[in-house]
ZAZATOR-840212 format. One line per field, with one value per residue (C-alpha): z, y, x. Coordinates in steps of 0.25 Angstrom, whole numbers, always signed. Layout:
residues N
z: [Z	...] .
y: [Y	...] .
x: [X	...] .
end
This chain:
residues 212
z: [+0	+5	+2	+9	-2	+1	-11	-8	-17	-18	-28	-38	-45	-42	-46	-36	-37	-32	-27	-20	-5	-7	-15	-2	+8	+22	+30	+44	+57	+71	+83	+99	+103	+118	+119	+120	+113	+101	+97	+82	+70	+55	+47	+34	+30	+15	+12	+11	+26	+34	+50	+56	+48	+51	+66	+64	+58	+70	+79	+73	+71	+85	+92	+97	+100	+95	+108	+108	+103	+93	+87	+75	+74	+63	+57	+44	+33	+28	+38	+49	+58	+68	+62	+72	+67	+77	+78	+76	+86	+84	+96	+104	+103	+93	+82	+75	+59	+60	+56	+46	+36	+34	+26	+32	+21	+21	+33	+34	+24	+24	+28	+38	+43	+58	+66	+80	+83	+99	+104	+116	+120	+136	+133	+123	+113	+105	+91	+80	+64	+55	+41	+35	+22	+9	+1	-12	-9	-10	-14	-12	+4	+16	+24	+34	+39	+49	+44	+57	+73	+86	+99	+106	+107	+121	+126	+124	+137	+143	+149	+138	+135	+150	+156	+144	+150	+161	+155	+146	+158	+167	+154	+152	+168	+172	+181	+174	+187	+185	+182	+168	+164	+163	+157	+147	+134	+134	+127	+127	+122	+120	+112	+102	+88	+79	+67	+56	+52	+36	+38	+50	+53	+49	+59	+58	+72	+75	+77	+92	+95	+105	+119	+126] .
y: [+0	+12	+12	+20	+27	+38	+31	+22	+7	+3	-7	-5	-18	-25	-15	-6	+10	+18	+30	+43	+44	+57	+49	+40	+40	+32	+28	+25	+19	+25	+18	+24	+11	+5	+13	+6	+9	+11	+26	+27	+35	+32	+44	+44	+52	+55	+46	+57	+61	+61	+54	+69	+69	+55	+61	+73	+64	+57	+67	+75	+60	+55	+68	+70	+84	+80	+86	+76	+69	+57	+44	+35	+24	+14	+3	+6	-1	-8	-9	-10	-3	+8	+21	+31	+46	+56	+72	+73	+83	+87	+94	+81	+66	+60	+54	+51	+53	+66	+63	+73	+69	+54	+48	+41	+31	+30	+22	+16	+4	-8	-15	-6	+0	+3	+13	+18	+32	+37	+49	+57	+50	+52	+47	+38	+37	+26	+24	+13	+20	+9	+13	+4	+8	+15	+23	+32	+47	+55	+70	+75	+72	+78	+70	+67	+63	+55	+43	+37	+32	+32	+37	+49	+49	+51	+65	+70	+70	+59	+51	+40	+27	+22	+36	+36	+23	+30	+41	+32	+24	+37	+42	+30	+27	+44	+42	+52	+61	+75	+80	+70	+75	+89	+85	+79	+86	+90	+81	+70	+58	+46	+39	+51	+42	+49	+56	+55	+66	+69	+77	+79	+93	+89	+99	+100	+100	+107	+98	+103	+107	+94	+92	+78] .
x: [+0	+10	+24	+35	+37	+25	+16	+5	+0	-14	-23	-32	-36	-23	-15	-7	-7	+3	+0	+3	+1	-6	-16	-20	-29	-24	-35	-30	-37	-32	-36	-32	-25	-31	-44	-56	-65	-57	-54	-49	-49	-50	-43	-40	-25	-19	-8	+3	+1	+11	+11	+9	-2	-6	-5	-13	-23	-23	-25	-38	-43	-41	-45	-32	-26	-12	-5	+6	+16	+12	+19	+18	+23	+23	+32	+39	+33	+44	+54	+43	+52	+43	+43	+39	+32	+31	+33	+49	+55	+71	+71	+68	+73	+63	+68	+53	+52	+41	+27	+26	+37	+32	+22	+11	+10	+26	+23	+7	+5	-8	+4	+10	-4	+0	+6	+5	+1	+4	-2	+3	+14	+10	-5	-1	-10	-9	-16	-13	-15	-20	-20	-32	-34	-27	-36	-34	-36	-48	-44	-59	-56	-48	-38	-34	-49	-54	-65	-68	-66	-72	-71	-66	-49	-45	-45	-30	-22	-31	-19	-18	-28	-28	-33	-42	-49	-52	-58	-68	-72	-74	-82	-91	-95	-95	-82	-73	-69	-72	-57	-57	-70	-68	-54	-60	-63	-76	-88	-77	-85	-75	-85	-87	-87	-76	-83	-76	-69	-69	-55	-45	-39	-27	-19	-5	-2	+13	+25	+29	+15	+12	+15	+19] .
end
């Protein structure tokens, strides 16, 4: 399907076409790894984007504020080696390739369809980015855009997946004490059904700008 080299094969009748990445449409399923009931995304991301991109996508997607740090991490697809795409700061010890100069179809393949995503490296938020399906372009449409999921994303700052337990079960029995409730973002309903979102605010969000 992808080669490394930035272009992209798919088949018509047999035949295989090569073709541009800017021409294809990644459809990818994200899914908030230990919560239960399941929160994911469907987002849909042209085939030239790069992983900040990818990233930002994430974020409008999910409902995340983007106020930390993130993490891919994915195995190259031919060495199989991990490849790790981050926001690359000189002034500090972080070797990580920087998001915005690589390709997310250098790296995603039907073959090699999985990365891991980490949010907030203090809560730790981890999401798995499946790429499910290949599909040509359509030129008349907006992308990035979100085409499905379900379920609130914790509130940001929440203390990671266990504390967010706690909140869900203080929500459901009326237990949440009195500090936690007014903490929490107002009208937050964690079983809000996510309405899918025929273009993302694809906000370019400042390298810097996050906080740990």
């Amino acid at each position: 399907m992808t080669t490394t080299d930035g272009r992209s094969q798919l088949r018509r009748g047999g035949r295989e076409m090569v073709l541009p990445t800017q021409a294809l449409i990644l459809r990818f399923r994200i899914e908030l790894q230990e919560t239960d009931p399941l929160v994911w995304r469907e987002i849909e991301i042209a085939g030239d984007a790069t992983f900040w991109d990818l990233h930002v996508a994430i974020q409008d997607a999910m409902g995340w504020l983007d106020y930390h740090l993130h993490q891919f991490t994915i195995p190259h697809p031919r060495t199989k080696q991990a490849r790790i795409f981050g926001i690359h700061n000189l002034s500090q010890d972080c070797d990580d390739p920087p998001s915005w100069a690589h390709q997310i179809a250098s790296m995603f393949t039907l073959r090699n369809d999985t990365a891991r995503y980490a949010y907030d490296f203090g809560d730790d938020w981890q999401h798995t980015v499946r790429l499910v399906e290949v599909l040509r372009r359509d030129f008349t449409l907006s992308y990035p855009r979100c085409t499905g999921g379900e379920r609130a994303c914790p509130p940001e700052d929440c203390g990671g997946v266990h504390r967010f337990r706690e909140i869900l079960a203080g929500i459901a029995v009326g237990t949440l004490d009195d500090d936690t409730r007014t903490w929490l973002p107002q009208g937050y309903d964690p079983a809000h059904k996510k309405t899918p979102t025929l273009e993302l605010v694809r906000q370019r969000h400042g390298a810097g700008t996050v906080r740990l």
